[in-house]
Every structure is written in C-alpha cells, then in structure tokens.
N, C-alpha and C positions, 0 to 999 in steps of 0.2 A: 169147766165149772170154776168160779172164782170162789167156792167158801166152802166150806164143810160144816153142817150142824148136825149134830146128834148128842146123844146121850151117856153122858162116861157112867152115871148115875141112875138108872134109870127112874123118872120123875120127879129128880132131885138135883140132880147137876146137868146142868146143858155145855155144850165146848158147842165154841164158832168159832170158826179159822177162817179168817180174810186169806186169799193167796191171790198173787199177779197183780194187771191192772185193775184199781176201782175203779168204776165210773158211778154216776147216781143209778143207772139201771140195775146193776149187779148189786150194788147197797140194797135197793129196794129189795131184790130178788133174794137175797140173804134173809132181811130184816120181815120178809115176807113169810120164808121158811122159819125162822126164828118163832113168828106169829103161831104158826099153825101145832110146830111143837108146843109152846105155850100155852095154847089150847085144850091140851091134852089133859091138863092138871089143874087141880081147883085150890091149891095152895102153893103159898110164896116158896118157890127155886131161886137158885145160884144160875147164875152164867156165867164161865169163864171166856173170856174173849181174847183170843189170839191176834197180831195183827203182825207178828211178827215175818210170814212168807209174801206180807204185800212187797212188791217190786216200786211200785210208783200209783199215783191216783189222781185222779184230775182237780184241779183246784178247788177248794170249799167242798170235797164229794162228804165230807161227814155234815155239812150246814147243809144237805140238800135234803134231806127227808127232815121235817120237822117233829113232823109225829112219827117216833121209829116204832112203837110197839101200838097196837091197838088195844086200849082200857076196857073194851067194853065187858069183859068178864073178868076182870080183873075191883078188887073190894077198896073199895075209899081210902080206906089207912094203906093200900100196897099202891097205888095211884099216886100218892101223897110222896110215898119215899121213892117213887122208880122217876117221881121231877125231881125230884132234888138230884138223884144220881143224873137223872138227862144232864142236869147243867154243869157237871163237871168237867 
C-alpha cells in the first residue's frame, strides 16, 4: 500500500501518509480513501498530510487529479475554503 488514512481523532483529525512511489493511480486510490473517510462526518475536519516516506513520484503526479476531494456533501462556505487551500 502506498498511503495510510485514518483517524488520530476520531471525526476530527484525519493523518494521510504518502509512502514509496506515487503514481496518479495510487494518488487517486489515496484521495479516494480520503473521500470515503470524509464521508463519514458532516462537519469541517483537519487533515494532516504526511508526505514525508515518499521515495520518488512520477512527474506532475500531484497535477494529475484535478478534483482531489468530492464536494458533493460537503456545505458552500467549506467548498469555498477547501479551493482556496487546493491552490496552494
């Protein structure tokens, strides 16, 4: 497995740990588990994102998913701030 998500918090803090090679497939598969955590709660969490056990990744693999989080349950004003942080 290339990432680990769970809960330091539970329904309050999320940790994701990238480790080894990224590619776009394992981003997605991350960013996919990421989702379904996310799901879980109906108010604004933290995520702490680790990126520090990646080894190497393939060129532009963080430009490859445009849309990392799915909005659809997610409220206007947290839609709002989670673009502004995408584009950091």
């Amino acid at each position: 497995m290339a990432h680990e998500v769970k809960w330091l918090k539970p329904g309050r803090l999320l940790y994701v740990s990238y480790q080894g090679h990224q590619t776009p497939e394992a981003l997605k598969a991350c960013l996919n588990d990421m989702a379904d955590q996310l799901d879980t709660v109906t108010y604004p969490v933290m995520i702490l994102i680790n990126w520090l056990e990646v080894t190497d990744s393939e060129p532009r693999v963080l430009q490859s998913q445009p849309v990392a989080i799915p909005t659809h349950s997610i409220s206007t004003q947290w839609k709002r701030q989670w673009s502004i942080c995408n584009r950091c």
